[in-house]
C-alpha positions in Angstrom: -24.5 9.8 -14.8 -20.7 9.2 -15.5 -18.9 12.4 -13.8 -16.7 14.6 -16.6 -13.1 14.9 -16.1 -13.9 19.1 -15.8 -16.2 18.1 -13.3 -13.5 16.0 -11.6 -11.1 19.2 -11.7 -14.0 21.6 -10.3 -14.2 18.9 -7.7 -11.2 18.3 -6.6 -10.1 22.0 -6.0 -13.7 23.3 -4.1 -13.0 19.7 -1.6 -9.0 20.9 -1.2 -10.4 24.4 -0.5 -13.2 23.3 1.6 -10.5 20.8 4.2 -9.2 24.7 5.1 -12.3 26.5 5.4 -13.4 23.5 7.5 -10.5 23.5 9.8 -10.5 27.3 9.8 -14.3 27.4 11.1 -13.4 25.3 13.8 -11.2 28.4 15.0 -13.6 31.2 14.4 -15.5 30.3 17.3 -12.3 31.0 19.4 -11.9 34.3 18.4 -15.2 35.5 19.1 -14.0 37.5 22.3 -11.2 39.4 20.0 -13.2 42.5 17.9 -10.7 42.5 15.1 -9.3 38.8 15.5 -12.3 37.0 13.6 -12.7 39.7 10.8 -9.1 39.4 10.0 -8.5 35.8 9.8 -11.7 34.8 8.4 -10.5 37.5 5.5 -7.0 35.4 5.6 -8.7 31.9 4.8 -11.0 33.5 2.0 -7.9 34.8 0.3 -5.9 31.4 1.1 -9.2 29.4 -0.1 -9.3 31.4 -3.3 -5.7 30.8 -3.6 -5.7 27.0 -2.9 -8.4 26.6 -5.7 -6.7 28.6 -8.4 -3.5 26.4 -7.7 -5.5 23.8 -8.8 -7.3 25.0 -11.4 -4.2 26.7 -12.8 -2.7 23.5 -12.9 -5.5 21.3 -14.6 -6.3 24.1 -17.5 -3.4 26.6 -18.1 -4.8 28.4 -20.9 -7.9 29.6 -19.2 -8.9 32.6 -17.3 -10.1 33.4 -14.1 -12.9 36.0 -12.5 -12.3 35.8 -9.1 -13.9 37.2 -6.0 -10.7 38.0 -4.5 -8.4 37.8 -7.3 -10.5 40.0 -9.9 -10.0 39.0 -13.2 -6.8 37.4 -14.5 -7.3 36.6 -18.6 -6.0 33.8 -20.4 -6.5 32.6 -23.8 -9.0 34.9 -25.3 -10.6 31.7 -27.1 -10.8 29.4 -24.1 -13.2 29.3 -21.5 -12.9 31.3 -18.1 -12.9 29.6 -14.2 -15.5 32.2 -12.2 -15.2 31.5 -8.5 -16.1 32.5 -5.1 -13.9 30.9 -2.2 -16.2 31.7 0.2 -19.9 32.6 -0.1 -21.3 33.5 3.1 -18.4 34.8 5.2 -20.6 36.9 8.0 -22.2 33.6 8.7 -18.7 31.9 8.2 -17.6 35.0 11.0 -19.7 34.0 13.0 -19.8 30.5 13.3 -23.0 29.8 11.7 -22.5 26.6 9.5 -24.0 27.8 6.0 -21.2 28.7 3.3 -20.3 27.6 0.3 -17.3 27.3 -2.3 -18.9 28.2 -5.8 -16.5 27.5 -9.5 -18.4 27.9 -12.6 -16.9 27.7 -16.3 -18.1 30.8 -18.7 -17.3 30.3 -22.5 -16.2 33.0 -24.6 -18.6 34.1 -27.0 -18.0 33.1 -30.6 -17.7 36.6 -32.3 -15.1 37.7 -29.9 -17.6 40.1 -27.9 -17.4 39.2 -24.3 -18.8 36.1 -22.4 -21.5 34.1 -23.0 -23.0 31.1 -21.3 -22.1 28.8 -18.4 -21.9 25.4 -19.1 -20.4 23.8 -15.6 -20.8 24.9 -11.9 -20.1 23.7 -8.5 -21.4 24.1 -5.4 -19.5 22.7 -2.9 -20.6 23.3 1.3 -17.9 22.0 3.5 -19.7 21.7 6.6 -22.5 19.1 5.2 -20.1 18.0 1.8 -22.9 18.2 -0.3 -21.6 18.5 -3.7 -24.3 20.3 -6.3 -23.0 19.9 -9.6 -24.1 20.8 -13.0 -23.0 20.5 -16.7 -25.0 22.3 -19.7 -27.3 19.6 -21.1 -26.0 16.9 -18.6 -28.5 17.8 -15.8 -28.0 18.9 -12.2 -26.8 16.5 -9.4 -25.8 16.4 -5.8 -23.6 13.9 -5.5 -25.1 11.4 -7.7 -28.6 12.1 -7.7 -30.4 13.7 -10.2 -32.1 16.8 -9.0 -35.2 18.4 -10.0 -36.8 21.7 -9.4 -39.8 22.3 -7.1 -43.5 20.6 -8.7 -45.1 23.2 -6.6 -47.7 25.2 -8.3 -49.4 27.6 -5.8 -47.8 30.0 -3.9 -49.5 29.4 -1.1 -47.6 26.2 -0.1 -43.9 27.6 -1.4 -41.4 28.5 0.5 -39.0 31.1 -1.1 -35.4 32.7 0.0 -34.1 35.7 -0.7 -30.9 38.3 0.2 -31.6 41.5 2.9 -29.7 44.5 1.6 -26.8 45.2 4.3 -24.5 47.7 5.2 -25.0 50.2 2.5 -25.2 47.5 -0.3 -28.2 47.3 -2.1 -31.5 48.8 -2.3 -33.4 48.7 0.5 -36.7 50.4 -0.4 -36.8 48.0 -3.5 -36.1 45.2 -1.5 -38.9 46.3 1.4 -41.3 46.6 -1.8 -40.9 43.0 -3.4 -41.0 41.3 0.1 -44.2 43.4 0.9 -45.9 42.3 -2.0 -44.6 38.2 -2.2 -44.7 37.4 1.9 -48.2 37.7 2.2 -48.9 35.4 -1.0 -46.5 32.4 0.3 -46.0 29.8 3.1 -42.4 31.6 4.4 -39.4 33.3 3.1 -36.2 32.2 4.7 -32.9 34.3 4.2 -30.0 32.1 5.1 -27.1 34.8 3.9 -25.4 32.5 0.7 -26.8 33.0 -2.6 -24.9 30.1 -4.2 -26.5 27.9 -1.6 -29.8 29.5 -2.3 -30.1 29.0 -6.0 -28.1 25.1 -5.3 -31.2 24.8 -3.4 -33.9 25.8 -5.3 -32.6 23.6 -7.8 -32.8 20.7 -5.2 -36.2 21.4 -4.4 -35.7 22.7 -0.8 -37.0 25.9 -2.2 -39.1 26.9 -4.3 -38.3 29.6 -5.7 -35.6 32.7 -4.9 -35.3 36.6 -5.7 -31.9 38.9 -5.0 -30.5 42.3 -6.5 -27.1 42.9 -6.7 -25.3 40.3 -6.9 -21.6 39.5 -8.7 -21.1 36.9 -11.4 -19.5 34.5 -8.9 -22.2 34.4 -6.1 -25.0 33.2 -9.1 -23.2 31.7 -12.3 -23.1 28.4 -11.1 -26.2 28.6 -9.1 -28.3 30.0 -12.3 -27.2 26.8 -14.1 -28.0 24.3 -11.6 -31.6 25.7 -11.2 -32.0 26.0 -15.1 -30.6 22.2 -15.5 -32.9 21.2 -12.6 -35.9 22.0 -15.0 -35.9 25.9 -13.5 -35.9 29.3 -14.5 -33.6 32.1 -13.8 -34.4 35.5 -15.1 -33.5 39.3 -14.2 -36.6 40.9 -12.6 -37.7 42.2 -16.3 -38.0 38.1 -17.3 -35.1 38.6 -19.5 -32.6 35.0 -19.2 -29.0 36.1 -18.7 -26.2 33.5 -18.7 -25.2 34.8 -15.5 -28.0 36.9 -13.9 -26.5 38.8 -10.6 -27.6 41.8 -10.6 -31.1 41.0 -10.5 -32.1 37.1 -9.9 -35.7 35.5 -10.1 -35.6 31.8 -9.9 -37.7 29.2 -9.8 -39.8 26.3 -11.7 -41.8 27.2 -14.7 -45.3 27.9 -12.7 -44.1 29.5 -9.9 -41.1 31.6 -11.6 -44.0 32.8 -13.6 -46.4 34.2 -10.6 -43.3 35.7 -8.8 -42.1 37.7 -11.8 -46.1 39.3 -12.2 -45.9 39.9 -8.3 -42.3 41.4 -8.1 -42.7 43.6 -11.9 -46.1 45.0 -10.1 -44.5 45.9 -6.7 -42.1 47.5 -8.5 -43.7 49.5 -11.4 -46.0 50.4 -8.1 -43.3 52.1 -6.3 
């Protein structure tokens, strides 16, 4: 599969960003002994990553918007698509000098009536510390690097293997969290939580998982995850089955089987509590 030139620009600007974060992680480790040194300049590189890919994304499309982690929203031209990005998804790990981050950029298109958003039709997921490269484009198919990927065959739950996100520090619901992992962990082989969302869904669409659930979420830690795992041959709902273009605040994802037996299991625990 030829790569597109928007694909090329998404690219470019997550790798420029990434060569930071990269030499940036190297440092965190130094800074361990300091309490306020690592939580201060690992804020500084996510602003400076943010601000290195908008450069360059600024550059390549002019006319287009942006949704930014950092940045909020900056509009452009209300009939052009909008850039939505997160410079750094999975800073307490990237604090702490665990190697499992990621740079996410997806495109959003304006809806055709005027209304709002609508779907996602390119992502990236970029992870500097491995450069793997998930990319996706609506009705071009999911890749890392150059290979195709594919969602999960699995069909039982008994032999998946299925991430999720732990509420934390007063974000998130933790009872309704405690609920869905009571009822799924004894159905399944493991549930992993490896603190990047982006990474997670990038993941499920490579087949390393099989399936993922998370509530509360913002636009940029999912929209170019939910599009690699639905371009993978997955699913992607809320936790009522309803298919967002960008589902955040409530994310089920998976192939069709499996996506299917986790939404019964998580609707019950939930209509139970």
């Amino acid at each position: 599969m030829a790569i597109s030139g928007l694909i090329r620009v998404m690219e470019k600007a997550a790798r420029k960003a990434g060569q930071r974060l990269r030499r940036d992680f190297g440092e965190v480790e130094h800074l361990q002994v300091s309490r306020k040194g690592p939580a201060d300049f690992v804020s500084k590189s996510d602003r400076a990553a943010e601000r290195t890919i908008y450069d360059e994304l600024r550059v390549a499309r002019p006319e287009w918007g942006f949704l930014m982690e950092e940045g909020g929203e900056i509009p452009g031209d209300p009939g052009k698509p909008r850039w939505i990005i997160d410079p750094l998804d999975g800073t307490s790990n990237f604090l702490h000098g665990i190697p499992h981050f990621a740079i996410s950029i997806a495109v959003q298109e304006p809806r055709l009536d005027g209304t709002g958003w609508g779907e996602v039709t390119a992502g990236i997921v970029y992870q500097p510390i491995t450069d793997e490269s998930f990319w996706a484009e609506k009705t071009r198919g999911a890749w890392l690097h150059d290979g195709r990927l594919r969602v999960s065959a699995r069909r039982h739950l008994d032999e998946s293997l299925i991430a999720t996100g732990i509420p934390f520090a007063g974000r998130g619901n933790v009872s309704e969290w405690a609920r869905i992992y009571s009822a799924i962990a004894p159905q399944v082989a493991g549930i992993r939580r490896f603190g990047s969302a982006s990474l997670d869904l990038a993941w499920v669409a490579a087949g390393r998982y099989d399936g993922f659930w998370e509530g509360g979420l913002a636009p940029w830690d999912s929209a170019a995850g939910c599009l690699l795992v639905r371009e993978a041959g997955g699913f992607v709902s809320d936790w009522r089955g309803r298919s967002q273009p960008i589902c955040d605040v409530e994310v089920l994802a998976g192939n069709d089987a499996l996506h299917s037996r986790l939404h019964k299991i998580l609707a019950g625990a939930l209509k139970a509590g």
